[in-house]
N, C-alpha and C positions, 0 to 999 in steps of 0.2 A: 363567361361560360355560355354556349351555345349548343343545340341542337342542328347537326346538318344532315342532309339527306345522305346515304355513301355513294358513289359509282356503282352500278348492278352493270353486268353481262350476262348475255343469255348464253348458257351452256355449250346447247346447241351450236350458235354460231363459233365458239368457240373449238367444238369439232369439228366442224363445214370450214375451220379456217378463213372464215369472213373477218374484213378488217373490222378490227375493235382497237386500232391506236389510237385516237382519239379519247377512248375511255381509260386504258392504260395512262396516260399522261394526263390526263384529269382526277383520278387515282392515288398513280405513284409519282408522279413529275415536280416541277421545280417550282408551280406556281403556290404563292401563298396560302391557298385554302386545298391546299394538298393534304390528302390523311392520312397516304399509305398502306388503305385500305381498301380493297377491291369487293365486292361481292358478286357471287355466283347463283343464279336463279334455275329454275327449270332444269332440277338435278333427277340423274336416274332413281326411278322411285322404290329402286332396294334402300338409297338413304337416308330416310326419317326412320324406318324398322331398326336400320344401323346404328343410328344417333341415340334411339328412346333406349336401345339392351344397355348400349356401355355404359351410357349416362349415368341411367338410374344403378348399377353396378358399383359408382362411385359414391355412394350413399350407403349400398351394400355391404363395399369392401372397410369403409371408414368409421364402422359398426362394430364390427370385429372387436374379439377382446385383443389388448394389444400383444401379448405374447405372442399370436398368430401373425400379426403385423409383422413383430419387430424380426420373423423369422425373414420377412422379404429387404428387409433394410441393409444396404450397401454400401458402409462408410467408405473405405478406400476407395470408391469411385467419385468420392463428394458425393454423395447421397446421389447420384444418377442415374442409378437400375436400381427399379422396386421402390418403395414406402420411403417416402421424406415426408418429414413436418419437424417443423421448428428449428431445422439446421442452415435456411436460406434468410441471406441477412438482410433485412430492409428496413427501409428508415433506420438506420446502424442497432438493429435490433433482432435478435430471432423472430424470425415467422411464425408465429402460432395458430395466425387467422385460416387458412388451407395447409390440406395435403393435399401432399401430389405422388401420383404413380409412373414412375418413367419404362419406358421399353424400345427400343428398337423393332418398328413393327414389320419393319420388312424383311430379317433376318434374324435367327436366335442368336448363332456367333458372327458377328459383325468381321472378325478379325480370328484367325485362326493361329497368327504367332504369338508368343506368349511373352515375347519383348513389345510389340506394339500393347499386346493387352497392360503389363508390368507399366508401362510410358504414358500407356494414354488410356489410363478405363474410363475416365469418363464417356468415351463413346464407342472403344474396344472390348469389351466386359462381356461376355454372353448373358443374355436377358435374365431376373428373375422373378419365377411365376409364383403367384400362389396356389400350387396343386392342390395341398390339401386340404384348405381351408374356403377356395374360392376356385374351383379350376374353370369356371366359364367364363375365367377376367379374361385370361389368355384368347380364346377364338373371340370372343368381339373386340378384343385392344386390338388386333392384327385385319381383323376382316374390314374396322372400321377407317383404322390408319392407311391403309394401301389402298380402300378406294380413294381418300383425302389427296394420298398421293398420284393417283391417277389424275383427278381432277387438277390437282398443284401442275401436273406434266403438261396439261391441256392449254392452264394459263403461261405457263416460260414460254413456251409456241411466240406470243404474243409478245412477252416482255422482251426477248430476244428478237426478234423483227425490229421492235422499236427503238431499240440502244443501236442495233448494227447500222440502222438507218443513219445514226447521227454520229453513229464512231466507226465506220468502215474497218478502219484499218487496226484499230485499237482492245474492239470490242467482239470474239466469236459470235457466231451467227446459232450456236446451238450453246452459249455458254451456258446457261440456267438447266435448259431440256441436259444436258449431260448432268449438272450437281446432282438433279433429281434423278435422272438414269441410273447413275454410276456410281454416288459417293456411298460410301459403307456408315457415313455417320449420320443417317436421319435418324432420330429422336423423337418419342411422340411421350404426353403429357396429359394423363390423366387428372384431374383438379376438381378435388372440392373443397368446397370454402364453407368453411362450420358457420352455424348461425350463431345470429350476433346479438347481444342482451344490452341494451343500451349502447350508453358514452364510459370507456375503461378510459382508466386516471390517464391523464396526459392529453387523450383527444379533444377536438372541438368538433362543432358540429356542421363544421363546414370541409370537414377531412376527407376530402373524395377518394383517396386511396385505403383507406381503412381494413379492404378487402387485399389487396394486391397494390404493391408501389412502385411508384413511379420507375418505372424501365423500358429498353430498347431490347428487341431478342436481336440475338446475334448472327444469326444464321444468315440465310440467301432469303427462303421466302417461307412463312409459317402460314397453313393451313389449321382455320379456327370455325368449330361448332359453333351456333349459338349454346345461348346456357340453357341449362334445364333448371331451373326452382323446384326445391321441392320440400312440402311441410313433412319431415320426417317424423311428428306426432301420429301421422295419419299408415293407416295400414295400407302397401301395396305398394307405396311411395308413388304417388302419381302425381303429374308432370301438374302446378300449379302456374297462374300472372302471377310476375312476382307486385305485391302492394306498393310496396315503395319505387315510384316514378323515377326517383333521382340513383338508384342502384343502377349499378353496370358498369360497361365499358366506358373509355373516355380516353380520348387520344388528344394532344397535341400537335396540332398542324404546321405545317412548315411556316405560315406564317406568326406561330407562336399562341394561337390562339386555343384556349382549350374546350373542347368539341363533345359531347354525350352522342355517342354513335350505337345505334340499334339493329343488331341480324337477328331478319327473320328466321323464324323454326325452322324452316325448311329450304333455307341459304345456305353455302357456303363463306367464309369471309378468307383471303389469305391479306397477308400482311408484309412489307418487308422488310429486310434483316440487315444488320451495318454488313453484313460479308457481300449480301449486292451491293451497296449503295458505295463502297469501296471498289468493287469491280466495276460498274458503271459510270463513276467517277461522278458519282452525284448527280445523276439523272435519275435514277429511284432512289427514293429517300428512307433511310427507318426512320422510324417516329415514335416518341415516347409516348408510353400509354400507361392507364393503369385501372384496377377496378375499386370503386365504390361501394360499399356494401349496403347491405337492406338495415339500418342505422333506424332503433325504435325510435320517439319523441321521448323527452324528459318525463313526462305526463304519465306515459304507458311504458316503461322500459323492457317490458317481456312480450311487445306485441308480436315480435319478429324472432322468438326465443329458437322457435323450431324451424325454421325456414334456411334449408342451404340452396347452396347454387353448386352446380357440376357443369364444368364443359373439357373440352378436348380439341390438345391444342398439338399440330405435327409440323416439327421443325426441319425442313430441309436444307441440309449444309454440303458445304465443297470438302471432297476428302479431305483426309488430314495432309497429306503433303503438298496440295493445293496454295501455293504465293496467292495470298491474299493485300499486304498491305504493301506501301510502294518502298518499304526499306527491307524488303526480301523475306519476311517470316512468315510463315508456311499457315494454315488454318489450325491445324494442333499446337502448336508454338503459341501463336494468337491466342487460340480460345482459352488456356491457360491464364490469362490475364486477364481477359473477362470477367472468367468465372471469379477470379480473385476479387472482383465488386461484389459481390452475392453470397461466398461462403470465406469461414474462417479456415483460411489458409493448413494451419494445422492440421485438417478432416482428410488430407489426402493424405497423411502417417498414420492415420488410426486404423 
């Protein structure tokens, strides 16, 4: 396990349309110490004001008594809009370590027919809000998702130059700028991850996923905050370093190698999703990732008792009737199977 720097792009250039293929394929490309992950620097500076409302929101909203909660929870979509926790399976176990808040941030009804919604809610489902218990989740989940995805539009520009270059004939020349234009199914992901009180029976202390397990997102390409820490003993909830060095991210590189990777506060990170790396034919790669938690020592097991992490994570996907894989099934089709790694099957009859 290794510390590497990531790829950065400066913004800018990437609205000036200045060549950055070279960091694109140093990034997402095919060589061994590939991550998968791009960063975005010298972002418009409404985005730290964006990042700190929702952030801390997710500390807010996770507060709640849960009757309030459980009013936003959405079985029949597999828990996909509104309040999940503990129904996503990892390490063949329920989640208990985070919740998550799901929304479609660039549309309330993603899908107006009530056969695609009946088919497919996991990403057909009109959004839901917590009006009356939290109603400022909603303008900062949307205000903060659609700049993400502006910036997400900025980078396809790039990734799409790069694949056409090497697939003329095979590869569109705006295929990513259209998922992100066009598809009805982006997806964004509110996440906090409850703090953690020692080693729970079963762990070791060298368990880097303890937070989040080891997985691939699915999509084309996810746009990801850094995290925010925060000591929820403390009044106001304000933005703390998280102590423990070895919490965070941690990706898998294509050359197999497992990597602690660090976005700055005031970066963007996107990532990519097996539905590019499918389209591209393995010239952008997903890469398995997972997060680590703030894990006290044996000695102090409540050093880290109060301490969560919140980030926010927007998944841009190719509509659902979109042939995604090479034996003709369509990205709804597909992503049904997916999900079938992650939840118990049964949750879309409840």
């Amino acid at each position: 396990m290794t510390q590497n720097k990531a790829v950065v792009v400066d913004y800018q250039d990437l609205v000036n349309n200045k060549d950055v293929s070279a960091q694109i394929e140093e990034a997402f490309g095919s060589h061994d110490h590939c991550l998968g992950l791009l960063l975005v620097k010298n972002l418009p500076p409404t985005y730290l004001a964006l990042r700190e409302r929702l952030l801390r929101l997710a500390s807010v909203f996770a507060a709640l008594p849960e009757d309030a909660k459980d009013k936003t929870v959405h079985a029949a979509s597999r828990y996909s809009f509104g309040w999940s926790c503990g129904k996503e399976i990892m390490n063949g176990k329920p989640d208990v370590s985070k919740g998550s808040y799901y929304a479609n941030p660039m549309m309330d009804e993603p899908e107006a027919s009530k056969v695609l919604q009946e088919q497919f809610p996991e990403y057909c489902h009109p959004n839901v809000w917590p009006k009356d218990s939290l109603p400022e989740l909603e303008q900062a989940f949307k205000e903060l998702g659609q700049f993400i995805v502006g910036v997400g539009a900025q980078v396809a520009k790039t990734c799409d130059a790069f694949v056409h270059a090497q697939l003329p004939t095979t590869f569109s020349p705006t295929h990513l700028q259209d998922v992100i234009q066009k598809s009805k199914t982006t997806k964004a992901r509110l996440l906090h991850y409850f703090p953690q009180t020692g080693i729970t029976e079963g762990e070791k202390r060298d368990d880097m996923d303890s937070w989040c397990g080891w997985h691939l997102d699915h999509g084309s390409l996810t746009g990801l905050t850094s995290a925010m820490f925060v000591d929820e003993s403390k009044e106001g909830l304000q933005e703390v370093a998280c102590p423990d060095k070895e919490a965070g991210l941690y990706i898998r590189n294509r050359g197999q190698q497992v990597v602690q990777v660090s976005i700055p506060r005031d970066h963007l990170a996107f990532q990519t999703g097996e539905a590019l790396q499918l389209a591209t034919r393995g010239l952008l790669a997903a890469t398995p990732h997972c997060v680590r938690g703030a894990t006290a020592p044996e000695e102090d097991p409540t050093r880290y008792a109060t301490l969560a992490r919140n980030t926010f994570a927007v998944f841009m996907q190719p509509s659902l009737e979109t042939v995604v894989t090479e034996d003709g099934r369509s990205f709804g089709e597909w992503t049904k199977e997916v999900l079938d790694r992650y939840y118990d099957k049964e949750t879309k009859e409840v």
